[in-house]
C-alpha positions in Angstrom: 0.2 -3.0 0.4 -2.5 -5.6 -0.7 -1.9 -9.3 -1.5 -3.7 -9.9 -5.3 -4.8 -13.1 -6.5 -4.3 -13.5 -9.9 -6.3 -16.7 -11.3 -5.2 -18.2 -14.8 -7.7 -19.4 -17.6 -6.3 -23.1 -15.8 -7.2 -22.6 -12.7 -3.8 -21.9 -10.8 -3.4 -19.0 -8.6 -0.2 -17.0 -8.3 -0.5 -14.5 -4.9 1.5 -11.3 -4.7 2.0 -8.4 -2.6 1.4 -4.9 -4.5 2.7 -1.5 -3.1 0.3 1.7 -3.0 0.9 3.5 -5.3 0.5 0.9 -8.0 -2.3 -0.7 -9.9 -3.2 -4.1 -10.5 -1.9 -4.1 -13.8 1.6 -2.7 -12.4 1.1 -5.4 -10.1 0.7 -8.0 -12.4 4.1 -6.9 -15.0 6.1 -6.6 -11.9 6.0 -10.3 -10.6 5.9 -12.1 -14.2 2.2 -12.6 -14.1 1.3 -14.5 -17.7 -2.2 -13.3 -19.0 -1.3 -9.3 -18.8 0.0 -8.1 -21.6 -0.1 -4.2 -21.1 0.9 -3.1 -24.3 0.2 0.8 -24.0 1.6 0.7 -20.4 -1.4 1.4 -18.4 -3.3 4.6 -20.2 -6.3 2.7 -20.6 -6.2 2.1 -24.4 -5.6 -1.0 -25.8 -7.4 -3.8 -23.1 -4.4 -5.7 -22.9 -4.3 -6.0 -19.4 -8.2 -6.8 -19.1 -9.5 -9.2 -16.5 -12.3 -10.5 -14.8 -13.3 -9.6 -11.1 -14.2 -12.7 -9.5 -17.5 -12.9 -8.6 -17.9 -13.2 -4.9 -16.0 -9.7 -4.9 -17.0 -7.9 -1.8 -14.4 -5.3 -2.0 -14.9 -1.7 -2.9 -13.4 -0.6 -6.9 -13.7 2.9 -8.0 -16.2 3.6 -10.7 -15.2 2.7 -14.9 -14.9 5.4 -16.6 -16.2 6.3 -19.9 -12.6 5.3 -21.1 -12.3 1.9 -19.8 -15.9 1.5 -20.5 -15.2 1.9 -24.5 -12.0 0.3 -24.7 -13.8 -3.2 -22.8 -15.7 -3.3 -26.0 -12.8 -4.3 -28.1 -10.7 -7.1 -25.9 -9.9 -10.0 -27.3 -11.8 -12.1 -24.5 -15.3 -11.3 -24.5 -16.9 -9.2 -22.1 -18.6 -10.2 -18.9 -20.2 -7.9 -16.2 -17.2 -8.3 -13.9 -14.5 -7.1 -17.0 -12.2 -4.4 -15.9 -8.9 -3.2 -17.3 -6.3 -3.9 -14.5 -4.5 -0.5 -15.4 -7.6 1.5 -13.7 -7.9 -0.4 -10.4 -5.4 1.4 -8.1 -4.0 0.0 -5.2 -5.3 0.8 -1.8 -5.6 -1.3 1.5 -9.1 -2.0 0.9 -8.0 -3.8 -2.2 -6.3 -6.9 -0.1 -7.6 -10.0 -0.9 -8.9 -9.3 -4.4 -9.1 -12.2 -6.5 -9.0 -11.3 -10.2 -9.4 -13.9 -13.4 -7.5 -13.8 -16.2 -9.0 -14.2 -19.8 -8.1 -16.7 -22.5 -6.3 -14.1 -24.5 -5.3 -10.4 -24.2 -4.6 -9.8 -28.0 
C-alpha cells in the first residue's frame, strides 16, 4: 500500500491510500479524484489520466515506454519533463509519498 498525493490545478491536496496491485490512475478513479479522466481505462491510449510528477520527486518510477512516450504528445495540457500517464505508474511500496500534479485539463 502507498499513500498518493494528488495536487489539483488550485492547489489543494486530496491523500489516499492505494493497494498493490493498482496504478496511480486506478488509484485516482477509485477515491473520486477530479482531474483523471481515464477514458480508455488504463491501456495507455488516450492521455486522459496524464499528470505531472512533482518536482522534488525522489522516488524510483519505472522507465516510459515508447507508448506512453507517444501518446504524452497529444494531452490536452501541455507537456513538461515531469508528464506521465498515471495508468503506467504501478503501485509498489517504494511509491509511498508520491506527490503527483494534476493538469488544467485532461480532454
Amino acid at each position: 500500500m502507498a499513500k498518493i498525493t494528488y495536487r489539483s490545478p488550485s492547489g489543494t491536496d486530496t491523500v489516499v491510500e492505494v493497494a498493490a496491485p493498482g496504478t496511480v490512475m486506478r488509484g485516482a478513479k477509485l477515491n473520486n479524484i477530479d482531474g483523471i479522466e481515464a477514458q480508455c481505462g488504463g491501456s495507455a491510449q488516450c492521455g486522459t489520466c496524464h499528470v505531472y510528477i512533482d518536482e522534488a520527486n525522489t522516488r524510483p518510477l519505472p522507465p516510459m515506454h515508447e507508448s506512453e512516450d507517444d501518446v504524452l504528445y497529444g494531452t490536452a495540457s501541455p507537456r513538461r519533463p515531469t508528464s506521465r500517464l498515471s495508468c503506467q505508474l504501478p503501485i509498489t511500496d517504494d511509491l509511498d509519498g508520491l506527490l503527483v500534479h494534476l493538469p488544467e485539463k485532461q480532454s
